[in-house]
C-alpha positions in Angstrom: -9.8 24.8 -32.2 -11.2 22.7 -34.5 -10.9 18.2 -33.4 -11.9 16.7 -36.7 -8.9 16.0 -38.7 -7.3 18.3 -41.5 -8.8 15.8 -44.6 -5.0 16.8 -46.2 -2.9 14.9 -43.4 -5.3 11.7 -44.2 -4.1 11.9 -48.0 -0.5 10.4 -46.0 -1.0 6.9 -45.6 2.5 5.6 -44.5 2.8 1.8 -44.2 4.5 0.2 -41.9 6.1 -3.1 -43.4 8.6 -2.6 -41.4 7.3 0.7 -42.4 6.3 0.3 -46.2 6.2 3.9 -47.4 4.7 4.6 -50.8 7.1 7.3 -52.4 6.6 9.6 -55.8 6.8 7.4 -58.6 5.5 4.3 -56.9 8.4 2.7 -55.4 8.1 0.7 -52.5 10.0 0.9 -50.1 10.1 -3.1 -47.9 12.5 -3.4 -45.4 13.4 -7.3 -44.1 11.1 -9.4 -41.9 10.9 -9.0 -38.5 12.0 -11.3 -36.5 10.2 -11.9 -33.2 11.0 -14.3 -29.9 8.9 -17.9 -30.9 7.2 -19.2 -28.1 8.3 -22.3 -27.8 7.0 -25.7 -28.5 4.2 -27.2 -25.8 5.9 -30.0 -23.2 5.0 -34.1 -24.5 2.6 -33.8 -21.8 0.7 -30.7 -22.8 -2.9 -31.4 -23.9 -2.5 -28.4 -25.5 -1.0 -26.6 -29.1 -0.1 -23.1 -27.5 -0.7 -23.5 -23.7 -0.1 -20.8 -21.7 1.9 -18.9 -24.6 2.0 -15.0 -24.7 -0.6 -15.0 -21.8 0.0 -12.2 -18.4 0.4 -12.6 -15.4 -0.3 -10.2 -12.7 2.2 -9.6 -9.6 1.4 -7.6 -7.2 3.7 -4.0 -8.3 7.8 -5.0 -6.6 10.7 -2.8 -6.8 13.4 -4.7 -7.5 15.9 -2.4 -8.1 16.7 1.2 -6.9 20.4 2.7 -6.6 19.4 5.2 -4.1 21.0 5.0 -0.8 19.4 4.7 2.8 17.5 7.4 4.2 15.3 8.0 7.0 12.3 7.5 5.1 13.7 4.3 3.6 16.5 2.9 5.4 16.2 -0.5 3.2 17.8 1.3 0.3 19.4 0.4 -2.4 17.5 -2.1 -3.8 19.6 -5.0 -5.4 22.3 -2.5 -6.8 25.2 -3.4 -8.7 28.4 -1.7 -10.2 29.1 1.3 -10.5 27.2 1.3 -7.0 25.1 4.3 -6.3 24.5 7.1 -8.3 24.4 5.5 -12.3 26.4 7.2 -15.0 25.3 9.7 -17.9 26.8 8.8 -20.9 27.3 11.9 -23.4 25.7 11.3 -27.0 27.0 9.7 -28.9 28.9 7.2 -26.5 29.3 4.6 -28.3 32.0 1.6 -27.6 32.8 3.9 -24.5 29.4 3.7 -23.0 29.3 2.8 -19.3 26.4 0.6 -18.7 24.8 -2.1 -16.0 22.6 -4.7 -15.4 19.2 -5.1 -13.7 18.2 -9.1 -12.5 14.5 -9.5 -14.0 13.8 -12.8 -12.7 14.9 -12.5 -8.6 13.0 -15.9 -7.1 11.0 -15.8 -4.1 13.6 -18.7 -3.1 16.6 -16.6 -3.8 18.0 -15.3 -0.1 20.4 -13.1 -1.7 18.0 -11.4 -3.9 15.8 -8.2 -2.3 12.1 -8.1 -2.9 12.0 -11.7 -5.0 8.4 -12.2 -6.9 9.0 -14.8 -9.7 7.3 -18.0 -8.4 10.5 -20.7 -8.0 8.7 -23.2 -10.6 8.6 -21.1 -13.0 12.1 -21.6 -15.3 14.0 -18.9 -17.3 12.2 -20.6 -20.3 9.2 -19.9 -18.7 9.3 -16.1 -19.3 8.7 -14.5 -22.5 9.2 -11.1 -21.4 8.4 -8.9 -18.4 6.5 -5.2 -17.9 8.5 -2.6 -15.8 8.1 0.2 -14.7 11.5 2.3 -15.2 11.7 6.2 -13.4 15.4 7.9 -13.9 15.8 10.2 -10.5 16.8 13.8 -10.3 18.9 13.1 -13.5 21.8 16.1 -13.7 21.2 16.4 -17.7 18.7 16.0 -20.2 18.9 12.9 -21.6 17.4 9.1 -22.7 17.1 5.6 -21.3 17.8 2.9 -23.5 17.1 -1.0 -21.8 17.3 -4.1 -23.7 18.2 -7.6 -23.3 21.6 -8.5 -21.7 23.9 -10.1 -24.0 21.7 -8.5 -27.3 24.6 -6.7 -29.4 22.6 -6.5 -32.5 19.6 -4.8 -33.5 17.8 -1.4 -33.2 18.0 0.2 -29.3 15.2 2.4 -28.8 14.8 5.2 -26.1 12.4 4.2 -23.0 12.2 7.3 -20.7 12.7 10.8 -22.1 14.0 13.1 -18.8 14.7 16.5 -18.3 17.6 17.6 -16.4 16.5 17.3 -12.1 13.4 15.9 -13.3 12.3 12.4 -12.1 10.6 10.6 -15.1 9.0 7.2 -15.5 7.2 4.9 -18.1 6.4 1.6 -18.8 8.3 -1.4 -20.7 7.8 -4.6 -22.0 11.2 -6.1 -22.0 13.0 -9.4 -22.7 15.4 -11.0 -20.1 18.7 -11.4 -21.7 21.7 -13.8 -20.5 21.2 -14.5 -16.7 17.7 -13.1 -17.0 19.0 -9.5 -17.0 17.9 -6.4 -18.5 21.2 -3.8 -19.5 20.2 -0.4 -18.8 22.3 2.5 -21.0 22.0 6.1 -19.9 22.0 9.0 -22.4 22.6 12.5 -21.8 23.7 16.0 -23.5 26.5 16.0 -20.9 28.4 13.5 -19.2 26.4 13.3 -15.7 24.9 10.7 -13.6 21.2 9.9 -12.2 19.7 7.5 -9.6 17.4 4.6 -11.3 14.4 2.4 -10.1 12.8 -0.7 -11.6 9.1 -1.8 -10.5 8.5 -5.1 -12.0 4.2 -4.9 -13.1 4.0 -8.6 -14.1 5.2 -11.4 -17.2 4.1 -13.1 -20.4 4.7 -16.6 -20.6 5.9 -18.9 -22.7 3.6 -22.4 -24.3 6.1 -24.3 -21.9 4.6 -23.0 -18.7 2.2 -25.4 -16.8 2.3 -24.3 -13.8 3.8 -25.5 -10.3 1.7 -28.7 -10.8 1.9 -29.8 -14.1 -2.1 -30.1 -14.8 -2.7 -29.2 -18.2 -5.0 -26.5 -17.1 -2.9 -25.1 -14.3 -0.9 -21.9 -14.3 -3.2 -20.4 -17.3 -2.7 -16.6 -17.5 -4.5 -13.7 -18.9 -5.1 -12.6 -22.8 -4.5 -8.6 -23.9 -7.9 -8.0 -25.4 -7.5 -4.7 -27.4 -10.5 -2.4 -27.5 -11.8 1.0 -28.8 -10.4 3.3 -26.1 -12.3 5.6 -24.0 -12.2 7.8 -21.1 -13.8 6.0 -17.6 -12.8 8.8 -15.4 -12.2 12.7 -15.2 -11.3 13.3 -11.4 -11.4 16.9 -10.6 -8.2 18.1 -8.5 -10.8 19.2 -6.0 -11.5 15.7 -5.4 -7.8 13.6 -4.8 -6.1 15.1 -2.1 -3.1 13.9 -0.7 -2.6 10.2 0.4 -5.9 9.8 -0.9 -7.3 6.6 -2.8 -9.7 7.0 -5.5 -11.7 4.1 -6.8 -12.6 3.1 -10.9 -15.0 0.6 -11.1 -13.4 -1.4 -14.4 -16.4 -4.3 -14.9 -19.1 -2.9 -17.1 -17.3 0.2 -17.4 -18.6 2.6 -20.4 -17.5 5.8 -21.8 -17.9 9.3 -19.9 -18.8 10.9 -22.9 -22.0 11.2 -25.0 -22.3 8.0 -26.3 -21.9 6.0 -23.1 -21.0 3.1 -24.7 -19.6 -0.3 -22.7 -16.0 -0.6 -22.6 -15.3 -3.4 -20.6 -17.9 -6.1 -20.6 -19.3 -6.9 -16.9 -17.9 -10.5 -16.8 -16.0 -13.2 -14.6 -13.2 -14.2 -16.8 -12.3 -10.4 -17.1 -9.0 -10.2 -14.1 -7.2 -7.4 -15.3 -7.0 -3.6 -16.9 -4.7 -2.1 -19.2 -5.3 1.8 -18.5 -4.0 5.2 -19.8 -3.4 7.7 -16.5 -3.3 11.2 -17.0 -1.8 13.1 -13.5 -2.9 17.3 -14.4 -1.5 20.1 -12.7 -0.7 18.8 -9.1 -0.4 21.1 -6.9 3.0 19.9 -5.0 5.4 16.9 -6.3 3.9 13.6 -6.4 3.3 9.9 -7.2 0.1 8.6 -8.3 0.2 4.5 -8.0 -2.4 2.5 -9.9 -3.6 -0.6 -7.6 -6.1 -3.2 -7.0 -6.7 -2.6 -3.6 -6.2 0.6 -1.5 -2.5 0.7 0.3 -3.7 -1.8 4.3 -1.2 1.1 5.7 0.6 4.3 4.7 1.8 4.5 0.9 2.5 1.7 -1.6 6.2 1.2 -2.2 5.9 1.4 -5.8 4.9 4.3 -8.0 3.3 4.2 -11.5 3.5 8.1 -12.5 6.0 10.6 -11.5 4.3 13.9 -12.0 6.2 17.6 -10.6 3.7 20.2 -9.3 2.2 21.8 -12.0 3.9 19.3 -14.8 0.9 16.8 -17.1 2.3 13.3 -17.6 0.8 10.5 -19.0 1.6 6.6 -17.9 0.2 3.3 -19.0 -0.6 0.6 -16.1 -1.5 -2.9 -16.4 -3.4 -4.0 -13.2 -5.5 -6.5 -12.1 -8.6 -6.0 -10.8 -9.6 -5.9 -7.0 -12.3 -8.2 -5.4 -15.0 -5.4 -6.8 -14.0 -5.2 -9.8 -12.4 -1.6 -9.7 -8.8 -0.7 -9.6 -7.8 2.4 -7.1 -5.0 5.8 -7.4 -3.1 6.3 -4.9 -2.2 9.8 -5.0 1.0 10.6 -2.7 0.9 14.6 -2.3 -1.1 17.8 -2.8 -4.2 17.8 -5.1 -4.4 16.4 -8.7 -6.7 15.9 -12.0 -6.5 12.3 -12.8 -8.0 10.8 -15.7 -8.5 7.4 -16.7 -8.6 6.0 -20.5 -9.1 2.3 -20.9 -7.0 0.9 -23.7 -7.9 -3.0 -22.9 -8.5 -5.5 -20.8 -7.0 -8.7 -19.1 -9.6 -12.1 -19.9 -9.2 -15.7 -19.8 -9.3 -17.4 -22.8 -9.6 -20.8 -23.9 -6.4 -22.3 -24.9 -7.9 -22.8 -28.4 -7.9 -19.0 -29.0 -5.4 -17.1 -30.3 -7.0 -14.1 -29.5 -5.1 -11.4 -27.1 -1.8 -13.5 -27.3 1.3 -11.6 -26.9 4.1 -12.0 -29.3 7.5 -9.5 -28.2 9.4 -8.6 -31.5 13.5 -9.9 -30.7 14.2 -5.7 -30.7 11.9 -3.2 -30.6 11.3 -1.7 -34.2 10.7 1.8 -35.0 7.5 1.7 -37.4 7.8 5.6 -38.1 9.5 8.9 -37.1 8.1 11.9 -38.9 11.3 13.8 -38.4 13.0 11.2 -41.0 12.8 11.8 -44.9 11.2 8.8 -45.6 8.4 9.9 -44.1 8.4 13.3 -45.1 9.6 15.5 -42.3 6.2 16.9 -41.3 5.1 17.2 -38.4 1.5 16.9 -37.3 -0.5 20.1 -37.0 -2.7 21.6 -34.8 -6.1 19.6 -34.6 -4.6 17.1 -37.6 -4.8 13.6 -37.5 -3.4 11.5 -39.7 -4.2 7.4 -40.8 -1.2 4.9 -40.4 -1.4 1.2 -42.7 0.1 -1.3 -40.2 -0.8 -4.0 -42.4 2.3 -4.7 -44.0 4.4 -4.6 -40.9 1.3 -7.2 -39.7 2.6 -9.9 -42.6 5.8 -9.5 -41.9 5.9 -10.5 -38.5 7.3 -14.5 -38.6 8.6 -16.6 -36.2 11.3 -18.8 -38.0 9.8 -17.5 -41.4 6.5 -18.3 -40.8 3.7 -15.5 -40.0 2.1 -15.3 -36.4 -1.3 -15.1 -38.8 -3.9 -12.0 -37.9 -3.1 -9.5 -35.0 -5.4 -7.1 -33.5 -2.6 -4.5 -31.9 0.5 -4.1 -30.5 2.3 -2.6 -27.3 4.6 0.0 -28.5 6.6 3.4 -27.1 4.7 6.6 -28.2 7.5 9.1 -28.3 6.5 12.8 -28.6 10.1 14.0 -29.8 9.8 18.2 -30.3 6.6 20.1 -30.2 6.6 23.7 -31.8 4.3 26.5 -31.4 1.6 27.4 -33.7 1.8 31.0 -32.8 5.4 32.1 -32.1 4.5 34.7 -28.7 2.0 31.8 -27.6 3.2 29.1 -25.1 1.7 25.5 -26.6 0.9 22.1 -24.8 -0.4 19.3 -25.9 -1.6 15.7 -26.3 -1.4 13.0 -28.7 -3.7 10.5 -29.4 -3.5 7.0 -31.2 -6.7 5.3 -31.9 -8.2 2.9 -34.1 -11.3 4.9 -36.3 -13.0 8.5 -35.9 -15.8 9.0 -34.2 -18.9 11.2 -35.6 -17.1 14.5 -33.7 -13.7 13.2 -35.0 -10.7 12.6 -32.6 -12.3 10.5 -29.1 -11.9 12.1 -25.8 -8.5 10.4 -24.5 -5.1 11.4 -24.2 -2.3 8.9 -24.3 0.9 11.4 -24.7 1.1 14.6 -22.8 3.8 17.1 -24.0 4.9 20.1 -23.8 7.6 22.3 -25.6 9.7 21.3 -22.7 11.7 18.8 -24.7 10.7 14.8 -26.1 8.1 12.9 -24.0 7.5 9.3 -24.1 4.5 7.0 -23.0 4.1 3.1 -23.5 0.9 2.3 -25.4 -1.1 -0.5 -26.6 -2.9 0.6 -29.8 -5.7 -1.5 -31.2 -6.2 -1.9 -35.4 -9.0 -0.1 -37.4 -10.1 -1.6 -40.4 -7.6 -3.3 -42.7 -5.2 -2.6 -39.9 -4.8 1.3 -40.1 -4.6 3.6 -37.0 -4.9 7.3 -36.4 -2.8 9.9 -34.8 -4.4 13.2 -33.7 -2.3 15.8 -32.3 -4.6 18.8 -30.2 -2.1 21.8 -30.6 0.9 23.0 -31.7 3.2 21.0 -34.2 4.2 17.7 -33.2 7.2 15.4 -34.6 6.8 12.1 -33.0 7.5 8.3 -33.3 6.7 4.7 -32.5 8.7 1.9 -31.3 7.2 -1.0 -31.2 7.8 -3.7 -28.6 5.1 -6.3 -29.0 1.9 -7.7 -30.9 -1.2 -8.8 -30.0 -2.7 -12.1 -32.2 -6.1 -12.2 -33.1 -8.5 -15.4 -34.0 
């Protein structure tokens, strides 16, 4: 099968203005601005315009929430559960008004006794916080279904689906959220069928706001990390041969390049680089397993959180943000039987002077769907086997304001990849597949990475962070099969 694109899907250049879509007869169609969360003004003090404002920062992976009960391989469950205790309920689509939901604490203080697993430094305020990245997995759900999370209190706005789960299939992915009232996070359950499921919430690390300084107050204290978007590429192909269970492969990150032809440098070998933002592909294991992405190898036995959720023979895809260990390399843990991983770098975590604008991290107030090729506007087509097909972001780029006034250039954005149906291309042949997001075409066409693994099993989701082209565009490329899919976008990245 053919990888470079079919040159007729490139004649659809959809833009997202909130997506502005050129339509026969030249209309344009503009939805409103976009309203996003302002980081707030710097302190009197702060010698400083934007401080510490849409910078990471790290923790080391904490479950903070998990409505399993006690068992004798974790008698410590549950995990800061609330009503309805235990097992969470499905709510049939559509639910509306009748919806039974609940709320997960984000921001549990290492000072707070009556909070399990705390990891939020207790200098650091509720204003402090401009969002945080989970990791959310729905257990041995009872129906097919969705999760939808958003910010307590938020009864406005667009609420996108998170994970994407099969019925007795334990799913995760990754999030970039926004505390709501009481620094809590609402969690709503979807399903075909009223049912129930067990949930977990790993909390990966925050974004702060310009009003963090620290626990000391010196103007240079408590700095975090910028999102540096990149060209991704592929830094490791792990054979199953080679990850066995409970074993720990390493990925050196610093002065990474490309496994491909061209070699080229991904990551740049330097101090100021602390972090990775990575693209984990778990292929065919051989039993049920988790695969965590860490710093450092597990001191003893496995870690206690899990980045991808993966049944024997299943593909799944999950985006990690890690910091790096004292070698510069990050380390997969995988739990059981024997595994393909593969690694695609998407970015990287650097300190940046607080001059820069660059790799800042702006959350929109809601997440915004930029596109859906299963709705008219955007032609209800889906992409084809070995297509690919150029997105304009830059209209969506000027619209994003904080009260009415642009955030200025962007290089990206952190989004939610959703693969909703795939079809086969031949109707006796089983299809899978992967799609791919990146910012230009290579000389063989479509790079060798992989950010969405799907099957015709039903709609898969995967977070991403997905760097500009030129003049903002991006591609999709979709390997097999016909793909309808969709992006909800969560957050952008500024650019000098």
């Amino acid at each position: 099968m053919s990888t470079s694109p079919n040159r007729t899907r490139l004649t659809r250049r959809l833009a997202a203005a909130a997506v502005a879509l050129v339509v026969p007869g030249g209309a344009l169609l503009v939805p409103s601005t976009i309203a996003v969360v302002a980081i707030d003004a710097p302190r009197a003090a702060a010698l400083c315009s934007l401080c510490a404002g849409g910078e990471f920062h790290p923790v080391a992976p904490e479950r903070i929430f998990d409505s399993r009960p006690a068992n004798d391989a974790n008698p410590t469950l549950p995990i800061n559960d609330v009503a309805p205790f235990g097992v969470k309920p499905v709510n049939a689509v559509p639910a509306g008004a009748d919806a039974v939901t609940f709320d997960v604490d984000l921001l549990g203080r290492t000072g707070d006794a009556g909070f399990e697993n705390p990891w939020l430094p207790d200098y650091v305020a509720d204003s402090d916080v401009l969002a945080v990245v989970v990791n959310l997995i729905v257990v041995s759900p009872a129906t097919k279904g969705y999760a939808m999370v958003f910010a307590a209190g938020e009864d406005s706005g667009q609420r996108s689906s998170v994970v994407n789960f099969q019925a007795g299939v334990t799913t995760s992915n990754s999030a970039l959220v926004r505390p709501g009232a009481g620094g809590k996070l609402t969690v709503d359950l979807r399903g075909t069928s009223v049912s129930v499921a067990h949930v977990v919430v790993d909390v990966l690390g925050w974004y702060s706001t310009s009003t963090y300084d620290g626990d000391s107050g010196a103007a240079d204290d408590g700095r975090g990390t910028r999102s540096i978007t990149v060209t991704p590429g592929r830094v490791l192909d792990a054979p199953a041969s080679a990850v066995g269970p409970a074993s720990v492969t390493t990925v050196p990150i610093l002065g990474a390049r490309s496994i491909d032809a061209s070699a080229r440098v991904i990551v740049p070998d330097l101090e100021s680089i602390e972090g990775v933002i990575v693209n984990l592909a778990v292929a065919g294991p051989t039993s049920d397993t988790y695969v965590s992405v860490l710093p450092e190898a597990p001191v003893s036995g496995p870690p206690s959180t899990s980045s991808a959720n993966v049944r024997a023979g299943q593909t799944r895809s999950v985006m990690a943000i890690v910091p790096l260990g004292a070698d510069g390399a990050i380390r997969l843990y995988n739990n059981a039987g024997n595994a393909r991983l593969v690694v695609d770098v998407l970015g990287y975590l650097e300190r940046r002077p607080d001059e820069s604008r660059a790799g800042r991290v702006i959350p929109l107030v809601v997440p915004f769907r930029a596109f859906d090729t299963r709705r008219v506007e955007f032609g209800r087509s889906p992409l084809g086997p070995g297509q690919a097909e150029i997105w304009s972001f830059a209209a969506f780029s000027n619209s994003v304001a904080i009260s009415s006034v642009s955030v200025g250039a962007q290089s990206g954005l952190f989004g939610n990849l959703t693969n909703a149906s795939l079809a086969r291309q031949y109707p006796t042949v089983p299809v899978n597949s992967n799609l791919r997001v990146f910012p230009a075409l290579g000389p063989n066409g479509a790079p060798t990475i992989s950010q969405l693994n799907s099957s015709e099993a039903g709609a898969v989701a995967n977070m991403v962070m997905l760097t500009y082209g030129t003049a903002s565009t991006s591609y999709a490329f979709n390997a097999a099969g016909h793909a309808h899919y969709l992006l909800d976008i969560s957050a952008v990245i500024l650019a000098d």
